[in-house]
N, C-alpha and C positions, 0 to 999 in steps of 0.2 A: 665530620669535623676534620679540618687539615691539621697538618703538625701545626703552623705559623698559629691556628686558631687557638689549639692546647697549648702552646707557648706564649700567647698571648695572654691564654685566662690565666694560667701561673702566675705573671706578672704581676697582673692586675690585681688579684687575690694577696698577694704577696703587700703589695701597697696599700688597699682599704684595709688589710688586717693591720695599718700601721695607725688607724684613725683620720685617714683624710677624706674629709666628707667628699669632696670631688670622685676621687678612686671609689669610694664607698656607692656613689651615684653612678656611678659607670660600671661598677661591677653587676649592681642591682640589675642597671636594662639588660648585659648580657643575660643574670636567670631571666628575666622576664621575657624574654625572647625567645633565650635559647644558643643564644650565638656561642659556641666553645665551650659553652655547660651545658646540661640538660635544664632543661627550661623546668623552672620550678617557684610557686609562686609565693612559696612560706619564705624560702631564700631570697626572691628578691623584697617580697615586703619587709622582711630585717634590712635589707641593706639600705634600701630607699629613708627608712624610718631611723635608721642613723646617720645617714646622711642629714636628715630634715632636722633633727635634732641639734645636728650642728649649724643648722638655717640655711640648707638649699631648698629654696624653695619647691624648686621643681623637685627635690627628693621629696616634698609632703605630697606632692600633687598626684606623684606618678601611687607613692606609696596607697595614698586614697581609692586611684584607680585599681592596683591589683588587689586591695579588698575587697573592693564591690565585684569580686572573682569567686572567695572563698567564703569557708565557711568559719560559722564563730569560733570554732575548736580551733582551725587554723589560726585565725587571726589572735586567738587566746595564747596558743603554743608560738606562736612566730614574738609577739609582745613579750612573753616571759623570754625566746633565745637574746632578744635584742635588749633588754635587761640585765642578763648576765656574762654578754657580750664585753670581753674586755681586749684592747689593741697589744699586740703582740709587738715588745722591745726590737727595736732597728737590728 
């Protein structure tokens, strides 16, 4: 990972924690990747699944896809973080 990449996920992170399903869906693909985070797929299924929540579509779609990854416990434990997920004040 480059600096620009860790400066980047800061960002990024910094704005879905603000609730905008867009940043929320882009933060997602980076865990799902990998790209500036550690690829992780409980993380990006919260983020996909709040994004979609807000009606990106492609957040339910991808979010679908990294289920059919894990396992129930995950998807159980990922559903409860995104639950009590709340956006963090400007």
């Amino acid at each position: 990972m480059t600096k620009n990449q860790s400066t980047d996920a800061k960002k990024l992170i910094q704005q879905a924690s603000q609730g905008g399903a867009v940043d929320q869906y882009n933060f997602a693909l980076r865990y799902a990747t990998g790209e500036g985070v550690p690829q992780d797929d409980v993380q990006a299924h919260m983020w996909f699944n709040l994004a979609a929540v807000q009606g990106h579509t492609n957040g339910a779609t991808n979010r679908d896809l990294v289920a059919g990854k894990m396992s129930p416990q995950q998807i159980e434990r990922t559903q409860l973080l995104a639950r009590n997920w709340k956006p963090k004040k400007k």
